[in-house]
DRENTORVO-266785 format. One line per field, with one value per residue (C-alpha): residue number from 1; residue in three letters; z, y, x negated. Coordinates in Angstrom, 3 decimals, decimal comma. Layout:
N
seq [NUM|...]
type [ALA|...]
w [Z|...]
v [Y|...]
u [X|...]
***
This chain:
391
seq [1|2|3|4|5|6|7|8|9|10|11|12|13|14|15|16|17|18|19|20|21|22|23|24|25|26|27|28|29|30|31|32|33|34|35|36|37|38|39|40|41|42|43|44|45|46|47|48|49|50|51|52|53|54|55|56|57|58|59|60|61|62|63|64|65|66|67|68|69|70|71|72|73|74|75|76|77|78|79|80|81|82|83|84|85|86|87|88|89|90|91|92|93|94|95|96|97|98|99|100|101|102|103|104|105|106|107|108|109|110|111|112|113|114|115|116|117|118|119|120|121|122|123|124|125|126|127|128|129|130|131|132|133|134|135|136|137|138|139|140|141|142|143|144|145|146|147|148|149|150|151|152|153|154|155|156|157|158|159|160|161|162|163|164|165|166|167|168|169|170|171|172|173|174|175|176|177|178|179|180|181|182|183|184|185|186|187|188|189|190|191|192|193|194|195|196|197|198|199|200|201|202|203|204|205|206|207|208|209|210|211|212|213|214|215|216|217|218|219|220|221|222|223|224|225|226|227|228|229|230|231|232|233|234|235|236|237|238|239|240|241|242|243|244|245|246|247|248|249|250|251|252|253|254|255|256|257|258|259|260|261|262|263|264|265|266|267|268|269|270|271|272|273|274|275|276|277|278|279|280|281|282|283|284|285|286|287|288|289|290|291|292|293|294|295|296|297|298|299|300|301|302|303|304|305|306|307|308|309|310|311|312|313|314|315|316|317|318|319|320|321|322|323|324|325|326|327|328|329|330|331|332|333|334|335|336|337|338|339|340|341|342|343|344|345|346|347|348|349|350|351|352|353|354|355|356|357|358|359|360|361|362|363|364|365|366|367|368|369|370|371|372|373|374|375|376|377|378|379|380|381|382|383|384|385|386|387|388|389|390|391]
type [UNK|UNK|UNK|UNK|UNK|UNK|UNK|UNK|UNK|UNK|UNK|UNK|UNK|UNK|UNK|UNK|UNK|UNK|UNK|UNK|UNK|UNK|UNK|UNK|UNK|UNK|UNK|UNK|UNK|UNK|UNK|UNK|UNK|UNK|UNK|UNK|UNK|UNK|UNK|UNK|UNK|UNK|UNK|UNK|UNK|UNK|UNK|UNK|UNK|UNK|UNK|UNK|UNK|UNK|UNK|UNK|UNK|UNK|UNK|UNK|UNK|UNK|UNK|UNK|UNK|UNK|UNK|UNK|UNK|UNK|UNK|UNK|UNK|UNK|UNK|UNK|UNK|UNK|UNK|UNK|UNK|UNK|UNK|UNK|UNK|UNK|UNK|UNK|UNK|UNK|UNK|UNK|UNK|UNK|UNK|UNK|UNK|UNK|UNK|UNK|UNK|UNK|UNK|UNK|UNK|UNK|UNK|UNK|UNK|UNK|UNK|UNK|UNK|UNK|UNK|UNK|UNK|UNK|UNK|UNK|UNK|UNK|UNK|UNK|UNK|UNK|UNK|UNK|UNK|UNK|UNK|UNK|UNK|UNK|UNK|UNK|UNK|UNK|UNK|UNK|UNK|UNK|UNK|UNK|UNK|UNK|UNK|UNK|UNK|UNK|UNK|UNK|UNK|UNK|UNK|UNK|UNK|UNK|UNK|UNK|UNK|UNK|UNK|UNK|UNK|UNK|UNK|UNK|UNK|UNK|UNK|UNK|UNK|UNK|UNK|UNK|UNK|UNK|UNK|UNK|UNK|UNK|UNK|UNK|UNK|UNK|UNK|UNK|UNK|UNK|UNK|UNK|UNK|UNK|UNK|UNK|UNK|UNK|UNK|UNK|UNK|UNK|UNK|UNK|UNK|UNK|UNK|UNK|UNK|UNK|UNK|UNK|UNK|UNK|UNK|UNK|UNK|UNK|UNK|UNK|UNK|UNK|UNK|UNK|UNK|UNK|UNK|UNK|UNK|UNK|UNK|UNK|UNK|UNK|UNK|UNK|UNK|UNK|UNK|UNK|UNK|UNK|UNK|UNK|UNK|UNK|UNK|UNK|UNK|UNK|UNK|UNK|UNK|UNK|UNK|UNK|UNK|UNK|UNK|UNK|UNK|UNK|UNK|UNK|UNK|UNK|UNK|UNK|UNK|UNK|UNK|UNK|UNK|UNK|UNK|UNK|UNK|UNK|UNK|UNK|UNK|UNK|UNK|UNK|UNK|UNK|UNK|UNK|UNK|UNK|UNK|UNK|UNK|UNK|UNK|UNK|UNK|UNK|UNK|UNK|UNK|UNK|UNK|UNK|UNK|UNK|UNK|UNK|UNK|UNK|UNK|UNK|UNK|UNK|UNK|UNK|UNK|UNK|UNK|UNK|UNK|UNK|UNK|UNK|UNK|UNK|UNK|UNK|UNK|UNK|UNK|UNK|UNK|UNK|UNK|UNK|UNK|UNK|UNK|UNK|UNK|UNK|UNK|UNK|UNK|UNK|UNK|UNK|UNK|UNK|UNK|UNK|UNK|UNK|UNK|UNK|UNK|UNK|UNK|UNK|UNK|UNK|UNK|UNK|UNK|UNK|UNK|UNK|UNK|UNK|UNK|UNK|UNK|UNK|UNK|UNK|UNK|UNK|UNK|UNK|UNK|UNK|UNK|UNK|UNK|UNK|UNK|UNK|UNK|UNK|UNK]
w [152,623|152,436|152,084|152,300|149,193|148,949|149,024|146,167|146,180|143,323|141,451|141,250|143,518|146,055|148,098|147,830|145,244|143,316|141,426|138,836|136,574|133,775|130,675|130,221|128,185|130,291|127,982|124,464|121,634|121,766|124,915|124,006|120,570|122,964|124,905|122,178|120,180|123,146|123,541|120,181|120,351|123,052|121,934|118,668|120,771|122,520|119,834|117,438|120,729|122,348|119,825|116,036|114,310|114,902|111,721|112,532|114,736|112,358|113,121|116,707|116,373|114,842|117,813|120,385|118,246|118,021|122,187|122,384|120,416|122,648|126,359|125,134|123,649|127,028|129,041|127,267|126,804|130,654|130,899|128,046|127,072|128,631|132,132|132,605|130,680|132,420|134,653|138,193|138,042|138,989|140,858|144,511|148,016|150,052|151,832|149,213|147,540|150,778|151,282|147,756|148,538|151,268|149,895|146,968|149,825|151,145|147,958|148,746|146,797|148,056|146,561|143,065|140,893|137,027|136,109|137,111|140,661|143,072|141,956|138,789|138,715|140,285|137,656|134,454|135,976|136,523|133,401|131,920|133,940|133,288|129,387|129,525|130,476|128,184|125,268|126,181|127,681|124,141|122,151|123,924|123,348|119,567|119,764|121,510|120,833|117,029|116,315|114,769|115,568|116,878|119,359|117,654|117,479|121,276|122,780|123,471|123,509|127,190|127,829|125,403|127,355|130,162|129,148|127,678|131,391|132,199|129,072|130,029|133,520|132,672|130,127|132,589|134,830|132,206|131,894|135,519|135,662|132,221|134,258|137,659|135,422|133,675|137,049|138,546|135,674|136,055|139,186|139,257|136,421|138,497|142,333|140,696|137,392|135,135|131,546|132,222|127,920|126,572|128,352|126,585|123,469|123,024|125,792|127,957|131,281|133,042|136,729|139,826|138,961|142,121|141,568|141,174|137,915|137,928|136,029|132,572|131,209|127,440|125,903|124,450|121,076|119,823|123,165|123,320|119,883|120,278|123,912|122,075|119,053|121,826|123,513|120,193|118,146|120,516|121,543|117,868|116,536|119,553|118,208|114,515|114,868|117,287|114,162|111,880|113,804|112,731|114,807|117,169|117,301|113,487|111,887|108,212|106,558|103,631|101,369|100,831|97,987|99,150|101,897|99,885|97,242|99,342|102,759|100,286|98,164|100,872|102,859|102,868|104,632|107,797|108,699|111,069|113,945|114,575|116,220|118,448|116,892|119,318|118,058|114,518|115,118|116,498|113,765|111,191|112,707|113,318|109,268|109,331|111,547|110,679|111,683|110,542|107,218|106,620|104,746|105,009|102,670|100,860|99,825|102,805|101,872|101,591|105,092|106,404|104,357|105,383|109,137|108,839|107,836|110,119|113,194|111,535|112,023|114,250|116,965|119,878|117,142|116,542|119,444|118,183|119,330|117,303|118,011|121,661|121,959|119,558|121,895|124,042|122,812|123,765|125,274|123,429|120,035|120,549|116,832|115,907|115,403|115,059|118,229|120,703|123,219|121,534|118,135|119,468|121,749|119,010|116,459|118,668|117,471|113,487|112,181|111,392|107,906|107,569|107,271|104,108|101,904|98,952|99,787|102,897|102,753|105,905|109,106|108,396|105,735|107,295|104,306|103,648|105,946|107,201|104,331|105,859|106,991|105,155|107,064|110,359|112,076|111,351|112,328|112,999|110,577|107,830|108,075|105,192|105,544|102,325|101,706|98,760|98,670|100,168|97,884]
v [115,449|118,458|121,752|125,377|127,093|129,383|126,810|124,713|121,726|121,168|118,701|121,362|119,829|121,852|120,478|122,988|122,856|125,012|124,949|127,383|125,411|126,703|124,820|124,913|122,414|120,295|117,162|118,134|116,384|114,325|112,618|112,392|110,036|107,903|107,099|106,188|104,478|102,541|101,612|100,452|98,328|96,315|95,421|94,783|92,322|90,944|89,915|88,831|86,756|85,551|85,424|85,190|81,901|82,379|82,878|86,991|86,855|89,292|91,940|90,969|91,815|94,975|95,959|94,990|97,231|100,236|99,580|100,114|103,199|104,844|103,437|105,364|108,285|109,222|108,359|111,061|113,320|112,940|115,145|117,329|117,339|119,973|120,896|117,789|115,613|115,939|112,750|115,400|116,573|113,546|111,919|111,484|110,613|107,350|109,904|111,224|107,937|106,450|110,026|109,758|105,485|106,709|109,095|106,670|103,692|106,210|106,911|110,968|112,295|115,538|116,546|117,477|117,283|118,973|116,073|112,801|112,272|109,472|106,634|107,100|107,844|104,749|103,118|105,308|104,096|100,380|100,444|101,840|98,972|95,889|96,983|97,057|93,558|92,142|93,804|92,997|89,438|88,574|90,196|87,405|84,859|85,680|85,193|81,945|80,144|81,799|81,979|85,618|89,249|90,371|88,281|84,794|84,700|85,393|83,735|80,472|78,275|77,720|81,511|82,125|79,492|80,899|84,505|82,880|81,921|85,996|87,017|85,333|86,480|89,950|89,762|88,020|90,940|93,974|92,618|92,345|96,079|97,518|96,109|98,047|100,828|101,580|100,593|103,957|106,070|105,060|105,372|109,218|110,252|108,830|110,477|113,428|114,505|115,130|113,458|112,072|110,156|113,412|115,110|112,485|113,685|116,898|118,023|120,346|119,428|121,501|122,226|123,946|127,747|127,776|125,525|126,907|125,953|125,151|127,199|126,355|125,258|124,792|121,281|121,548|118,922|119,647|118,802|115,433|114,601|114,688|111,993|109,989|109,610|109,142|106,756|105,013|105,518|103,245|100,536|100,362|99,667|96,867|95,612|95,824|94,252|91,300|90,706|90,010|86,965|83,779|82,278|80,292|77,364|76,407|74,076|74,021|71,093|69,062|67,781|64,045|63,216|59,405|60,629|62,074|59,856|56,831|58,096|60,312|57,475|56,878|60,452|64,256|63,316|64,652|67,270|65,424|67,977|66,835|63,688|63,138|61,041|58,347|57,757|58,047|55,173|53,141|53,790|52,728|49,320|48,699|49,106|46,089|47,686|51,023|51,769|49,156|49,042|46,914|49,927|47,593|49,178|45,768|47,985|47,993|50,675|53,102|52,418|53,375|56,723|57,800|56,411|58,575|61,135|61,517|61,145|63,739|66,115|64,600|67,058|67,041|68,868|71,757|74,194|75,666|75,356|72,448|70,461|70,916|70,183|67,355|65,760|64,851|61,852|59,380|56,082|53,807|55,611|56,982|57,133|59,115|62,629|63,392|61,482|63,340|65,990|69,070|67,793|67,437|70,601|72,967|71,049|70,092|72,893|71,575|69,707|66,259|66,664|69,880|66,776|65,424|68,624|68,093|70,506|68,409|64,778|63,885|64,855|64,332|66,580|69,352|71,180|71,420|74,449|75,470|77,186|77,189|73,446|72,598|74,958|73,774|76,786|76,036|80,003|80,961|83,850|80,862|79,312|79,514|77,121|75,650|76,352|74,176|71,470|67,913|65,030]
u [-145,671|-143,142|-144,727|-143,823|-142,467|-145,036|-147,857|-147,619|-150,327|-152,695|-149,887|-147,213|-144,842|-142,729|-140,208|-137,203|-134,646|-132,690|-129,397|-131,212|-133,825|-136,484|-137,700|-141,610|-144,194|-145,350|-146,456|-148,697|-148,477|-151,698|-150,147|-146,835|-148,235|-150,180|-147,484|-145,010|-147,721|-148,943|-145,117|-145,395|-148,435|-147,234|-144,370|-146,102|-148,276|-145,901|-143,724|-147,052|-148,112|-145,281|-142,055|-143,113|-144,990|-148,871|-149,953|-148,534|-151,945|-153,629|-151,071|-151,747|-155,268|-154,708|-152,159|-155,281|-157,603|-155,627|-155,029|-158,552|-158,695|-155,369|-156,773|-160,618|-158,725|-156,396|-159,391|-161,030|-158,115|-157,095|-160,314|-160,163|-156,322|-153,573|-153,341|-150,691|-152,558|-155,831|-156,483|-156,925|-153,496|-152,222|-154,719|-153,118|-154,463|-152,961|-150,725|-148,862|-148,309|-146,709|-144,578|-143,400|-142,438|-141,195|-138,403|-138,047|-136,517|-134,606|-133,188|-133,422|-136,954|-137,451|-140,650|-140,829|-143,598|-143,844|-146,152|-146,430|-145,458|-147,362|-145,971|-146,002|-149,865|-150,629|-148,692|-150,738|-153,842|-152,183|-151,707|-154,370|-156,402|-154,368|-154,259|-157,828|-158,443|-156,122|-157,841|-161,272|-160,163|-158,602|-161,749|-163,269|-160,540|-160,890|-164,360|-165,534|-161,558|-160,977|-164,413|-163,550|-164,082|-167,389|-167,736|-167,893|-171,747|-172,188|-169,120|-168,527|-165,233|-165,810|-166,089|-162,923|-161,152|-161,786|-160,849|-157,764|-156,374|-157,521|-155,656|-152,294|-152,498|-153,020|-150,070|-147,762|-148,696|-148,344|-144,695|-143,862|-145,011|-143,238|-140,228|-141,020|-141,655|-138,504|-137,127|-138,669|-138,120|-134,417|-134,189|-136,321|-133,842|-130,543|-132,239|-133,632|-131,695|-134,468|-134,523|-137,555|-137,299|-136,625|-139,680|-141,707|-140,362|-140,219|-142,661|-140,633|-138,971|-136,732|-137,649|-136,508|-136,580|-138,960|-140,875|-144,297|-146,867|-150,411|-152,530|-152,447|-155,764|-155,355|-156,619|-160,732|-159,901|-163,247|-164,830|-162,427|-163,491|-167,467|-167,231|-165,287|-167,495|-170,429|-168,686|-167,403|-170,726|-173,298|-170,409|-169,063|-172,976|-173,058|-170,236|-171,220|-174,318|-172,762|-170,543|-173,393|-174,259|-172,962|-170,198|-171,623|-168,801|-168,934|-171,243|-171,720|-170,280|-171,998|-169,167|-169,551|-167,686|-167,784|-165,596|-163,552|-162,612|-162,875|-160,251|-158,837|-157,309|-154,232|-154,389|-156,098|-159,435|-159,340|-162,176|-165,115|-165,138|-161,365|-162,260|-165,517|-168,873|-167,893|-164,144|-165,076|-167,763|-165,154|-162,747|-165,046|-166,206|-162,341|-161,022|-159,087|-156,909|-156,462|-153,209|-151,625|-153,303|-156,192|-158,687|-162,095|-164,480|-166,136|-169,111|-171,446|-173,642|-170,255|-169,159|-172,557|-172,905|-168,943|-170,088|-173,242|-171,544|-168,575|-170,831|-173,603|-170,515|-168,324|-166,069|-169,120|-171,178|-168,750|-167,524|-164,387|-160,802|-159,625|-162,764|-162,514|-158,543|-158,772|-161,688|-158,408|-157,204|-153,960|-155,860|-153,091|-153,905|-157,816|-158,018|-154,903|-155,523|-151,388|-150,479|-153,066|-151,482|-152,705|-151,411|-148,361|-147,529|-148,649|-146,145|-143,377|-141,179|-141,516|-138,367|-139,648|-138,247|-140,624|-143,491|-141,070|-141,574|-143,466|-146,750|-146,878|-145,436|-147,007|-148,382|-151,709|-152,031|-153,093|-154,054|-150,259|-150,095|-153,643|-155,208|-158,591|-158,521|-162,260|-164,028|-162,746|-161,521|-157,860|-157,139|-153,595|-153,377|-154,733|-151,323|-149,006|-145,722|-144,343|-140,800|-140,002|-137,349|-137,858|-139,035]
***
């Protein structure tokens, strides 16, 4: 991999150091804001998905939109941007990549390299890949789970599921490298001396006074600006018109006031789609035992329009989130929509006493916290928690 001084290779590395050293612009200012705003986004995303309450998940989905935006605009700058911003300067073959592991385990880099070296190329374009799939992994999760975002006409829950298992992955990856790569910008700064933050910042690096430059090609903006609006034009109109659609997972529910007056007399009436036609069938020929209550409904013709009613829209007829989860049920309490396992993971972190404030009073009431509870898409931004005092 090491090279004579007087024949530089096309990334501007040269193997022979100097104590002398000479400041030039290396990184322009379009790069430099992706980077920092990309740094920004994911740990806006991170936080939104992984630390804060869910009902931050609109931020979230802002932080995945403007991801999109950054990954098409370096893609597009890496051919139009700077000389050290343009995707061939640090494109590397298999050899160098191994020479430059190589020096790194020896803990002795020889080579230097004005832009990005080896390894850190392979981890741009890592990057750049795994950040990819995450954003179009949880455009899909938002579509055919959330049954939101341009998607929800065309996706399913089963394809949102499934994207949701990709989405996790991917994340649980993008961490694993964020680590590796401080790691090697550490350890470059500690082997090599160069403020390798500060270059990001204010564009110049300081390099080997011998160390040779490529030839500076200056950025083409305009150029940059027209493939991205022809890349964003046709896929934004896909998108647009995909959005028009109707989400695919939601039915739309009749109110019944009988329904309401008659369940709601003792408790908020539960949406239909949260339990499955069957259960609800089975619920309403066993009211004399409804949960340790006896709620028989003496007028005939009332249990057969509420029956006809809950099983018209009953869980197997919707194909959202809730519906799906819900369709899980504990076999010693089939009928309980607070004792089933999704019920209880997602609200196993709530104080019981939470359930004792008055805009809740108990755990049925979902309405007490999801705002959107009577359409049946119970969406995470919908939730508002009540903060008043206790009865």
């Amino acid at each position: 991999m090491t090279q004579d001084a007087d024949k530089p290779d096309v990334h501007g590395s040269n193997d022979n150091r100097s104590d002398e050293k000479r400041l030039i612009k290396v990184w322009d200012l379009p790069t430099r804001l992706f980077h920092w705003t990309l740094v920004a986004m994911v740990v806006i995303g991170y936080l939104t998905g992984w630390v804060f309450a869910e009902n931050t998940m609109g931020i979230h989905l802002w932080a995945g939109y403007v991801t999109v935006f950054l990954l098409i605009f370096r893609l597009t700058w890496g051919l139009f941007g700077s000389e050290y911003s343009r995707l061939e300067t640090f494109t590397f073959t298999p050899t160098h990549i191994i020479g430059h592991l190589k020096e790194l385990a020896t803990l002795r880099p020889v080579s230097h390299y004005i832009g990005h070296n080896p390894t850190g190329s392979l981890m741009v374009f890592g990057l750049l890949f795994v950040l990819g799939t995450i954003t179009l992994s949880g455009l899909m999760v938002l579509g055919g789970e959330e049954n939101q975002g341009p998607l929800a006409g065309a996706a399913t829950y089963a394809m949102g599921d499934l994207a949701a298992t990709i989405h996790f992955s991917f994340v649980l990856l993008l961490i694993a490298m964020i680590v590796a790569h401080i790691g090697g910008v550490y350890m470059e700064m500690k082997l090599t001396g160069e403020e390798l933050i500060k270059s990001m910042i204010t564009g110049f690096k300081s390099i080997p006074a011998n160390t040779p430059e490529l030839v500076n090609r200056k950025a083409r903006p305009i150029a940059a600006i027209i493939v991205m609006l022809a890349v964003m034009g046709p896929v934004g109109s896909v998108l647009w018109a995909l959005s028009t659609m109707p989400p695919s997972g939601l039915v739309a529910l009749e109110p019944n006031d009988t329904y309401e007056t008659e369940c709601g007399d003792c408790h908020l009436p539960f949406h239909p789609s949260l339990l499955s036609t069957d259960s609800w069938t089975k619920m309403m020929l066993n009211l004399e035992n409804h949960f340790g209550d006896d709620a028989t409904l003496y007028d005939e013709a009332t249990a057969v329009e509420i029956t006809a009613y809950l099983t018209k829209f009953g869980g197997d007829k919707w194909d959202t989130e809730a519906s799906n989860r819900f369709n899980i049920v504990d076999p010693k309490k089939p009928y309980q929509i607070t004792a089933t396992p999704y019920w209880i993971r997602k609200h196993k972190d709530v104080n019981p006493d939470f359930f004792k404030l008055k805009k809740v009073g108990i755990k049925s009431n979902c309405g007490g916290c999801h705002q959107d509870h009577y359409s049946g898409s119970f969406n995470d931004q919908s939730i508002k928690i009540p903060t008043e005092k206790k009865q």
